[in-house]
ChimeraX commands (.cxc) that place a marker at each C-alpha (Angstrom):
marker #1 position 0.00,0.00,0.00 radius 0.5
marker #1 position 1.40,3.35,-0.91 radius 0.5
marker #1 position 2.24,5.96,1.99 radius 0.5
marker #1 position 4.41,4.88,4.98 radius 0.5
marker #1 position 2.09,5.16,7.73 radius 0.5
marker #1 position -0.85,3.06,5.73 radius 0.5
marker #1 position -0.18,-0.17,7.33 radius 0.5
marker #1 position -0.66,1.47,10.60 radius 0.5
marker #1 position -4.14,2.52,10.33 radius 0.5
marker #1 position -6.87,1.52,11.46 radius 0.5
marker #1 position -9.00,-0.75,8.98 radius 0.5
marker #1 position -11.07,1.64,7.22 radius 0.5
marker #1 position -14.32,2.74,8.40 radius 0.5
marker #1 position -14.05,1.19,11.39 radius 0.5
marker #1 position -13.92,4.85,13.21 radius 0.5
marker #1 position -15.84,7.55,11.43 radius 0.5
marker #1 position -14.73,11.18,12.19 radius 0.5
marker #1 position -11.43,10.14,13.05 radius 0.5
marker #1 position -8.25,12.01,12.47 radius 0.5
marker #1 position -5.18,10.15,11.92 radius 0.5
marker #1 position -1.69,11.47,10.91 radius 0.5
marker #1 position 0.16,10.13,8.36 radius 0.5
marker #1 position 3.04,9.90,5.42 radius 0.5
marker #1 position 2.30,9.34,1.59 radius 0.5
marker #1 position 5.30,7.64,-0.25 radius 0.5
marker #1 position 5.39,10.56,-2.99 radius 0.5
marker #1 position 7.85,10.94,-6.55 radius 0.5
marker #1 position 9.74,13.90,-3.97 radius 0.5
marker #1 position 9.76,12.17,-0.44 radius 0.5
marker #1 position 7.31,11.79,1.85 radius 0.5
marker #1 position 3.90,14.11,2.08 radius 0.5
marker #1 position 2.39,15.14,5.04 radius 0.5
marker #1 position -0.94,14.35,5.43 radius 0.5
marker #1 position -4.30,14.09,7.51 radius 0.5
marker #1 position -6.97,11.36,7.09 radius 0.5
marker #1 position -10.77,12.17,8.02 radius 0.5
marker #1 position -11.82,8.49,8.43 radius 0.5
marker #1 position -15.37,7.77,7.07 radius 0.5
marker #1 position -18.12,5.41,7.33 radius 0.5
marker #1 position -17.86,1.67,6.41 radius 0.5
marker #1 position -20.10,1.59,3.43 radius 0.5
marker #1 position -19.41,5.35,2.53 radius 0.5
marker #1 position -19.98,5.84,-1.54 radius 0.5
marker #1 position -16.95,7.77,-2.22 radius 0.5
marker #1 position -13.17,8.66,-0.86 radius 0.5
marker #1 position -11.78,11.91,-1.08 radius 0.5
marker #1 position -9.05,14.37,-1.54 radius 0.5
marker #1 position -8.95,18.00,-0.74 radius 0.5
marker #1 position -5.58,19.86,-2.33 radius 0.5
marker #1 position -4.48,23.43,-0.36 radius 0.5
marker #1 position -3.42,26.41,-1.53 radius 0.5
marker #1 position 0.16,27.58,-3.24 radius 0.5
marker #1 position 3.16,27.02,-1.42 radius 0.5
marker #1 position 4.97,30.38,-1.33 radius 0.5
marker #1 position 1.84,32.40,-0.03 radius 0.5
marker #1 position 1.76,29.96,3.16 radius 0.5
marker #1 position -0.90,27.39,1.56 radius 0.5
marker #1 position -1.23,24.26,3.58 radius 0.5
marker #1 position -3.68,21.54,4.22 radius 0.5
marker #1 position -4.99,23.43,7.44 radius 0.5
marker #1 position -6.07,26.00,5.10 radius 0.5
marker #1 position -9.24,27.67,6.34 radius 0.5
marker #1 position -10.66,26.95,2.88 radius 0.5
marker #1 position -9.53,23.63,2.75 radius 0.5
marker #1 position -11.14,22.61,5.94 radius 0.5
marker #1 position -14.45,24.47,5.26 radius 0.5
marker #1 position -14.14,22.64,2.24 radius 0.5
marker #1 position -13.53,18.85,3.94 radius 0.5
marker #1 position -15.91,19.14,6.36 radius 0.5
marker #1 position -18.75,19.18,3.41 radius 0.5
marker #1 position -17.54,16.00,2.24 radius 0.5
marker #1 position -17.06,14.07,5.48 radius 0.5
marker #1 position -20.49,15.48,6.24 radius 0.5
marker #1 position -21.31,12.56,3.59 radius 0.5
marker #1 position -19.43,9.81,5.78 radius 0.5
marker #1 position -16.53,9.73,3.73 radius 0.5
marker #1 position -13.00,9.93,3.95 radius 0.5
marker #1 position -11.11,12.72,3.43 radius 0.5
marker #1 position -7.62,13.35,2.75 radius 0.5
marker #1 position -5.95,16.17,3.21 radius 0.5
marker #1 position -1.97,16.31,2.49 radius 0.5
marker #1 position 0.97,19.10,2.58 radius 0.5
marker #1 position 2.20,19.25,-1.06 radius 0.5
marker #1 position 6.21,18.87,-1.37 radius 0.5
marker #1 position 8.04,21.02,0.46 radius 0.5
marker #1 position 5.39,21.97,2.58 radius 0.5
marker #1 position 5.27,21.38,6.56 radius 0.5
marker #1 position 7.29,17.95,7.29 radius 0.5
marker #1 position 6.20,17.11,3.31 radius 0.5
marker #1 position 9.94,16.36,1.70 radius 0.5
marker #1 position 11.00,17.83,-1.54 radius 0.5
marker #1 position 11.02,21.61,-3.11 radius 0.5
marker #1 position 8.43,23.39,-4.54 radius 0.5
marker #1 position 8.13,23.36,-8.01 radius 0.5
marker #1 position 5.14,24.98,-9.89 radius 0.5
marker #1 position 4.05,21.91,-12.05 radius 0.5
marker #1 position 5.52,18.31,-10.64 radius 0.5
marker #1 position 3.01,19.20,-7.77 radius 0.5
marker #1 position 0.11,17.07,-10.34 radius 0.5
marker #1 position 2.61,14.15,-9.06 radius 0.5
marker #1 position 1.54,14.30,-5.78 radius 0.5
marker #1 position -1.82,14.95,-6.12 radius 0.5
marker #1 position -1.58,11.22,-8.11 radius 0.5
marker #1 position 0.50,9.74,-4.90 radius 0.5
marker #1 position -2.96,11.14,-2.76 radius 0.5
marker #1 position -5.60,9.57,-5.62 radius 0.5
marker #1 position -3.33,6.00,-5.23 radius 0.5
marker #1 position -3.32,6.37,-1.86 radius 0.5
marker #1 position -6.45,6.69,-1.98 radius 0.5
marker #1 position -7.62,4.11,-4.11 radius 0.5
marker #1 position -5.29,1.16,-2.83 radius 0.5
marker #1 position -7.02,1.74,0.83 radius 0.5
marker #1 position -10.19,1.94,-0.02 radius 0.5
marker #1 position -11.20,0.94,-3.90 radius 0.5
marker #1 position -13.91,3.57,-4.00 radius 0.5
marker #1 position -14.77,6.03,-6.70 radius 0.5
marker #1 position -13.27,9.56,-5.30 radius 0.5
marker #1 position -14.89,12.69,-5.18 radius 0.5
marker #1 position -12.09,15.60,-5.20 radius 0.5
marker #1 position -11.65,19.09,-4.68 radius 0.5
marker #1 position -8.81,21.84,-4.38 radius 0.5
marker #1 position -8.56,25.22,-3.52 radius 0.5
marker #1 position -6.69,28.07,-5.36 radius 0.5
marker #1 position -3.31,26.14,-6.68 radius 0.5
marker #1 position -4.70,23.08,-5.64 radius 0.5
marker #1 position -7.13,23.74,-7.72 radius 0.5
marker #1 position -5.30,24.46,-10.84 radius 0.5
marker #1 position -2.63,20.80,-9.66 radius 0.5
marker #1 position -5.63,18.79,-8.93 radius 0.5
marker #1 position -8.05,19.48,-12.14 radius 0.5
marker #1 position -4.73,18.63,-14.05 radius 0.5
marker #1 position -4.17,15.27,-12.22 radius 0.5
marker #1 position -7.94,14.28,-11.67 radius 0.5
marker #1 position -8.90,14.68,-15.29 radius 0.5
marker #1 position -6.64,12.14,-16.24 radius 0.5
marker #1 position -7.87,9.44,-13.60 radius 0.5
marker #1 position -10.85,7.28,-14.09 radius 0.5
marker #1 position -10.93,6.93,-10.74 radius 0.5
marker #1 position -12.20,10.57,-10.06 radius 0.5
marker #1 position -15.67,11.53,-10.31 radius 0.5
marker #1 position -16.16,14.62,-10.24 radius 0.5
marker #1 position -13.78,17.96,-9.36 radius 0.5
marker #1 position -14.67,20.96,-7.38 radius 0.5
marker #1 position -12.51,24.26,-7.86 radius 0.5
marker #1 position -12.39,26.22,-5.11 radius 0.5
marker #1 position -11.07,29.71,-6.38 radius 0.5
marker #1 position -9.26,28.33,-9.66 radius 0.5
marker #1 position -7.00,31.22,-10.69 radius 0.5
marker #1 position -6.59,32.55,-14.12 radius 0.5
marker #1 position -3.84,35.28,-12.97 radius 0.5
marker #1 position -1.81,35.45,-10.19 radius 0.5
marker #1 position 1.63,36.69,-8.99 radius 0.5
marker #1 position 2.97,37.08,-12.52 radius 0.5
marker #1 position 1.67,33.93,-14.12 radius 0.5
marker #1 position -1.23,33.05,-16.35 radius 0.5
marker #1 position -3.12,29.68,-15.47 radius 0.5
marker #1 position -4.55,28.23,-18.47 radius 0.5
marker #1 position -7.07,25.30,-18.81 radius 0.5
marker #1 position -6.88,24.17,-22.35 radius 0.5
marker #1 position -7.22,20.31,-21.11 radius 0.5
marker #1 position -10.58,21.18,-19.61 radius 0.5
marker #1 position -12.16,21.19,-23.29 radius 0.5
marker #1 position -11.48,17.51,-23.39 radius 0.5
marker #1 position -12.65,16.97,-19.45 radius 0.5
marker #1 position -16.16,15.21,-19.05 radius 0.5
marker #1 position -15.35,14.93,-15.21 radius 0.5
marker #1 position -18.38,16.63,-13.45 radius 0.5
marker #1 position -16.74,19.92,-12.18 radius 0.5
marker #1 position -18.02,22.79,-10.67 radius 0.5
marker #1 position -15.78,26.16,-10.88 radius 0.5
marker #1 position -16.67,27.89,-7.25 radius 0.5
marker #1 position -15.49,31.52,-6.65 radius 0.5
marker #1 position -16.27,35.07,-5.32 radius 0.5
marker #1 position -17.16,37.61,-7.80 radius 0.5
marker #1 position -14.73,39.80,-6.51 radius 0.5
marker #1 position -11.76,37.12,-6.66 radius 0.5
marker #1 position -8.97,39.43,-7.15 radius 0.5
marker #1 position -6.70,36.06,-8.98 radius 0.5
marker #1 position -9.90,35.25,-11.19 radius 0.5
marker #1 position -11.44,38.05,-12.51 radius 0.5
marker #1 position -15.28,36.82,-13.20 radius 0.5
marker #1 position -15.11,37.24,-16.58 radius 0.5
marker #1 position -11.77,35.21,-17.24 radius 0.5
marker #1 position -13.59,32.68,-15.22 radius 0.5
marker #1 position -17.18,32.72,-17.13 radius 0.5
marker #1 position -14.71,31.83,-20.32 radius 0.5
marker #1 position -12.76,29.31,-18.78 radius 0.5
marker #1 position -15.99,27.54,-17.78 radius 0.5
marker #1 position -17.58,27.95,-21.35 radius 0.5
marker #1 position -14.81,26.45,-22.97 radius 0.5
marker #1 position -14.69,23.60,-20.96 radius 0.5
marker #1 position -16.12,20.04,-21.65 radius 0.5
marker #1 position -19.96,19.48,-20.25 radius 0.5
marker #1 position -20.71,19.29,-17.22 radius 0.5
marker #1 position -19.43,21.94,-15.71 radius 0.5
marker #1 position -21.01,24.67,-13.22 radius 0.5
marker #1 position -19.90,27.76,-12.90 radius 0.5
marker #1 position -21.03,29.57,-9.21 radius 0.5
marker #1 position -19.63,33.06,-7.93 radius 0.5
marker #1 position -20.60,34.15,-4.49 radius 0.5
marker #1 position -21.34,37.74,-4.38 radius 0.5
marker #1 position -18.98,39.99,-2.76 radius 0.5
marker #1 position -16.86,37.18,-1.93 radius 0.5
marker #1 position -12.94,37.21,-2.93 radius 0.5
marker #1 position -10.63,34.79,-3.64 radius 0.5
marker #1 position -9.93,33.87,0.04 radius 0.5
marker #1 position -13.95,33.37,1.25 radius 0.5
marker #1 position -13.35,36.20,3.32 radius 0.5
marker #1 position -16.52,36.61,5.45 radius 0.5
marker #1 position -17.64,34.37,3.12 radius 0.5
marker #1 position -16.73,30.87,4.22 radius 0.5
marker #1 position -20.33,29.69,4.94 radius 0.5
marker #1 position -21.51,30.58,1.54 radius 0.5
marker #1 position -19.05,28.70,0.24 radius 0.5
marker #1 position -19.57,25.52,2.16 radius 0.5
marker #1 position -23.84,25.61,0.89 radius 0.5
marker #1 position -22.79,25.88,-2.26 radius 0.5
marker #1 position -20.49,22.98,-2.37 radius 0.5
marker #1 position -22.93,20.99,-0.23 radius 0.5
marker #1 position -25.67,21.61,-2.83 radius 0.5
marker #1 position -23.39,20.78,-5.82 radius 0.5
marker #1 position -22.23,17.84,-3.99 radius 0.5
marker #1 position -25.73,16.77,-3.15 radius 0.5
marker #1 position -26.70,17.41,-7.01 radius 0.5
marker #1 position -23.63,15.38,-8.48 radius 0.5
marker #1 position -24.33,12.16,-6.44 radius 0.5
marker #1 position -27.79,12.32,-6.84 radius 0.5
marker #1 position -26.99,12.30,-10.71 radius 0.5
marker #1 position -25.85,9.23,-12.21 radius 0.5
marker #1 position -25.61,9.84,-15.35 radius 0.5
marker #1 position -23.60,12.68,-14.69 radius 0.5
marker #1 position -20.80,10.45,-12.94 radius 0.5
marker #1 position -20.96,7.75,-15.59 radius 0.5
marker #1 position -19.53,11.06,-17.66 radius 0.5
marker #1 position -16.32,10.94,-15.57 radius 0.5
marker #1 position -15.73,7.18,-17.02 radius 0.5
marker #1 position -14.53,8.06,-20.34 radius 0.5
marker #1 position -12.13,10.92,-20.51 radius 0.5
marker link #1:1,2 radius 0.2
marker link #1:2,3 radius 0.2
marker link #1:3,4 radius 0.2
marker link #1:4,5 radius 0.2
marker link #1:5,6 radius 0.2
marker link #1:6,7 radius 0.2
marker link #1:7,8 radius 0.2
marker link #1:8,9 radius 0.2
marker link #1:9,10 radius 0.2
marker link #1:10,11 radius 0.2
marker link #1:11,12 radius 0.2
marker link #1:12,13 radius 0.2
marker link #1:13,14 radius 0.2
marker link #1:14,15 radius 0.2
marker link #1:15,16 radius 0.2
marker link #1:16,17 radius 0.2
marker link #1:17,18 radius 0.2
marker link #1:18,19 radius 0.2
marker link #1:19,20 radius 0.2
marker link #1:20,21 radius 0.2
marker link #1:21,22 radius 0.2
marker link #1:22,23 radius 0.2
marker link #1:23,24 radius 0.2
marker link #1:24,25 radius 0.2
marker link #1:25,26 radius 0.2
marker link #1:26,27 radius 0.2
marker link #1:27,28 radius 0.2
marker link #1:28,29 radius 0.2
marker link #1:29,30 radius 0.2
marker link #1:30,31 radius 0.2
marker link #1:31,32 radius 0.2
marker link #1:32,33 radius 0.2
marker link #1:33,34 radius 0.2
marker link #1:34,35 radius 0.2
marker link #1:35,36 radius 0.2
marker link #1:36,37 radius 0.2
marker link #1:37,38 radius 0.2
marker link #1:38,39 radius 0.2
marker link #1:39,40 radius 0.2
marker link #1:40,41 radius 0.2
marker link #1:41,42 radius 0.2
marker link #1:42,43 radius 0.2
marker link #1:43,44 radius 0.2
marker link #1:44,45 radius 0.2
marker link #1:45,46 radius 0.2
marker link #1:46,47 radius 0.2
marker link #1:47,48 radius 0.2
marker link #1:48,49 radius 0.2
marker link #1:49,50 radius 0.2
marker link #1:50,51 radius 0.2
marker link #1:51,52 radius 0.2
marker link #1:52,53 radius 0.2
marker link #1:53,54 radius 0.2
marker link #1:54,55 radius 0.2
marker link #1:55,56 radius 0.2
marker link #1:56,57 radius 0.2
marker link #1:57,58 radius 0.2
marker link #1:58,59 radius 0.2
marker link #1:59,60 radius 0.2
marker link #1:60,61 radius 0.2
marker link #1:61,62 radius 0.2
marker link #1:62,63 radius 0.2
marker link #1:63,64 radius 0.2
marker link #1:64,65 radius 0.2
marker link #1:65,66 radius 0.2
marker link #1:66,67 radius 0.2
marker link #1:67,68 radius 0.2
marker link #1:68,69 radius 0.2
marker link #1:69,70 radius 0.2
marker link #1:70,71 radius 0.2
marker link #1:71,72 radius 0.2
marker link #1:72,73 radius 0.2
marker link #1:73,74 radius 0.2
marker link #1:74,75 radius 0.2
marker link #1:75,76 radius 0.2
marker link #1:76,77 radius 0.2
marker link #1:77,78 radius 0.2
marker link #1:78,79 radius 0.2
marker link #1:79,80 radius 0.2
marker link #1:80,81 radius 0.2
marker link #1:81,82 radius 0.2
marker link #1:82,83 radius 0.2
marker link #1:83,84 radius 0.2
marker link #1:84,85 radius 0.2
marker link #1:85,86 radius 0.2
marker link #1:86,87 radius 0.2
marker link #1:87,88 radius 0.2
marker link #1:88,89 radius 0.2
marker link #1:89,90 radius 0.2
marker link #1:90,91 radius 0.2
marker link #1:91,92 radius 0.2
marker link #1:92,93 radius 0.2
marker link #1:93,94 radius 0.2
marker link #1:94,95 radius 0.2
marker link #1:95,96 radius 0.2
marker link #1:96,97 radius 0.2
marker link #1:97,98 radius 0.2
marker link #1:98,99 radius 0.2
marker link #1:99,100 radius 0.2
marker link #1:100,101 radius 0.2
marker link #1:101,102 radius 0.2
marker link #1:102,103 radius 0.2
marker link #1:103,104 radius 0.2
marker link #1:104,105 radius 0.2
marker link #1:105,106 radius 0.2
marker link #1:106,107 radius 0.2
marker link #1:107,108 radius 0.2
marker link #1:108,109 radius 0.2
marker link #1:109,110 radius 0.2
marker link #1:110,111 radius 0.2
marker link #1:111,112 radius 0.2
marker link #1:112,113 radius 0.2
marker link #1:113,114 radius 0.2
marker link #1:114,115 radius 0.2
marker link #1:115,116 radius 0.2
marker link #1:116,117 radius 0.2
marker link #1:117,118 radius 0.2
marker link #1:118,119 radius 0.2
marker link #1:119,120 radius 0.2
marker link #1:120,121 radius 0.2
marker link #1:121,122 radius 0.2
marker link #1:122,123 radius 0.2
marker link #1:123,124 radius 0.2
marker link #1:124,125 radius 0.2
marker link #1:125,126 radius 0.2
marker link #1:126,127 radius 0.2
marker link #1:127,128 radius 0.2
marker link #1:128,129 radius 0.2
marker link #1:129,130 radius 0.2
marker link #1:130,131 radius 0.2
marker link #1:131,132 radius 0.2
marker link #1:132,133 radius 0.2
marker link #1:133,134 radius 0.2
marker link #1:134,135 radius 0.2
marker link #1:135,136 radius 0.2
marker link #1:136,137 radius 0.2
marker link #1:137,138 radius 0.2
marker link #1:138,139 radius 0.2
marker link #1:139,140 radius 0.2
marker link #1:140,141 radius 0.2
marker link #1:141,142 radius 0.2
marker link #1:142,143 radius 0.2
marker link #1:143,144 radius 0.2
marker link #1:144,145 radius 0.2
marker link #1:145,146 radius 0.2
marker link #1:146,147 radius 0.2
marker link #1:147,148 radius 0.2
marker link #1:148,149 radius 0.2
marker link #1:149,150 radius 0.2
marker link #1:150,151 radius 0.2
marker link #1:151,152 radius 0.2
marker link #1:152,153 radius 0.2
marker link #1:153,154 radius 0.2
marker link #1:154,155 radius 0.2
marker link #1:155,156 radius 0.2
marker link #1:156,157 radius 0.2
marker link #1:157,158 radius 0.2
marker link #1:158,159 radius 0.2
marker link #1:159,160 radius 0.2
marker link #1:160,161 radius 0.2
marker link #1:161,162 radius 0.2
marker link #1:162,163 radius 0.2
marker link #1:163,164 radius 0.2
marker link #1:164,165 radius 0.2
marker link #1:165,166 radius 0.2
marker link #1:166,167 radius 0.2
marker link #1:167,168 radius 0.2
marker link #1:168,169 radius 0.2
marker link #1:169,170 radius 0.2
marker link #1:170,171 radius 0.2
marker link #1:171,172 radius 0.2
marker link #1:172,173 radius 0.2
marker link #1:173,174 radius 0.2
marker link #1:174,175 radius 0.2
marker link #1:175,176 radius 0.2
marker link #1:176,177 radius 0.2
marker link #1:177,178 radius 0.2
marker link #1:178,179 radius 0.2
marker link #1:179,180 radius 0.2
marker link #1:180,181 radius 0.2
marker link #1:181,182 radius 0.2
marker link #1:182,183 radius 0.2
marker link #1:183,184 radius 0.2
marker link #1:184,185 radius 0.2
marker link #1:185,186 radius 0.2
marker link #1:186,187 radius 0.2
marker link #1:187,188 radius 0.2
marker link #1:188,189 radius 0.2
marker link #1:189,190 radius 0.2
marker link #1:190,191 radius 0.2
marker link #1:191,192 radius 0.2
marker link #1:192,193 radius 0.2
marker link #1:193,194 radius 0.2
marker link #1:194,195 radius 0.2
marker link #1:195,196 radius 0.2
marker link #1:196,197 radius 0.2
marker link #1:197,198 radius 0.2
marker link #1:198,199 radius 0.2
marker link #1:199,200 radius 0.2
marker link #1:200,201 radius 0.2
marker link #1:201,202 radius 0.2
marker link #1:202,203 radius 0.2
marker link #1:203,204 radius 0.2
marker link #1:204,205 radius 0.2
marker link #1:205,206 radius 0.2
marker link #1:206,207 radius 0.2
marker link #1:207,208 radius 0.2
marker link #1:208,209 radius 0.2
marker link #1:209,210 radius 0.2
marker link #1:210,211 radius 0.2
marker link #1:211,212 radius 0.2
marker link #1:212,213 radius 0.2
marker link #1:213,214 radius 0.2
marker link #1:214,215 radius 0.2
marker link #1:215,216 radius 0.2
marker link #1:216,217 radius 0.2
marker link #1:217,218 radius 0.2
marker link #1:218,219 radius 0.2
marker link #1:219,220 radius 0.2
marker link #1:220,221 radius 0.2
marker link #1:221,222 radius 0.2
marker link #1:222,223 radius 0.2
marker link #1:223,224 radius 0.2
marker link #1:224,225 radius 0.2
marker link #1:225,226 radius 0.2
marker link #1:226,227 radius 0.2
marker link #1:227,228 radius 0.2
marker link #1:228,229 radius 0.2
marker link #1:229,230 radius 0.2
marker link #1:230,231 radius 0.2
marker link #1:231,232 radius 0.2
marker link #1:232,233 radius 0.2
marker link #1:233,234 radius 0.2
marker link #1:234,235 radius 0.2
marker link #1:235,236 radius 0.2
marker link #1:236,237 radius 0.2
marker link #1:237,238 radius 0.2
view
């Protein structure tokens, strides 16, 4: 089983709500991460990525957390994990290899449990995890907390997203100073169906004041997606 620490846990579900520490075996060293355990016969696993490196991002990220705490609301588990070079994560911080260890958390993932995942990533974690999820069968839908289209100097673009039929919702303020609305509205048009696009008014990139909003939409998307078969069967062929 990938990750260090895996052999020492618990078996899973047998302790819903738990937090356990942990290592994931990743391409730089070891990642840092935190398991939310879930129930037993929970649907879905899944995997929350934090924010970028350099502006202090980690998986204790208020965002982040907000963010989990939807998606263990469903019984599941939830991984959060530092990305390299973050906290007691090994390796330095690169920009792009960062989709590697968003991979390490998905096989992590799958070898414990075997369960379709349901994942979700805030800001950079965002922009790592759509690249890394929309390649994996395994994933089932994507939700983009803040995806940036500009920020500190550097363009994000999303040109795979055009050939993405993962179930994705884009999630941001309106006033998201790293995503102006409108880059965002054409980001979301050009990608592949379904996606949602959802801007909280008077909200900016960070949630500020804002955090609850965030959390009912993602809860209602969340509820939405599972209820929708069809929709996930989308996420099979990609």
């Amino acid at each position: 089983m990938p990750g260090n620490a895996g052999s020492s846990l618990p078996a899973p579900g047998l302790a819903p709500g738990t937090l356990h520490n942990l290592f994931l075996d990743g391409a730089a060293g070891r990642l840092e991460a935190v398991l939310n355990e879930g129930r037993a016969d929970a649907e879905f696993a899944a995997v929350v990525c934090h924010p970028h490196p350099l502006g202090g991002g980690t998986l204790h990220n208020k965002v982040v957390y907000h963010a989990a705490k939807v998606l263990a609301e469903q019984g599941w588990p939830v991984l959060r994990f530092n990305f390299r070079s973050v906290g007691l994560s090994a390796g330095a911080h690169d920009g792009r290899a960062e989709i590697a260890d968003v991979c390490t958390a998905l096989d992590w993932l799958g070898a414990r449990y075997g369960k379709p995942i349901f994942a979700g990533g805030f800001s950079f974690g965002a922009a790592m995890g759509l690249a890394a999820c929309c390649a994996d069968s395994r994933v089932k839908a994507f939700a983009a907390l803040g995806l940036p289209t500009h920020a500190e100097g550097r363009d994000y673009h999303y040109h795979f997203l055009s050939r993405c039929r993962l179930p994705k919702l884009l999630l941001s303020g309106d006033r998201d100073q790293f995503a102006p609305a409108e880059q965002l509205r054409a980001v979301a048009e050009a990608a592949a169906a379904p996606t949602e696009l959802e801007l909280i008014a008077g909200a900016d990139h960070f949630f500020t004041g804002h955090l609850t909003g965030m959390q009912h939409a993602l809860r209602h998307w969340v509820g939405r997606t599972c209820n929708n078969a069809e929709g996930l069967g989308r996420g099979e062929k990609r």
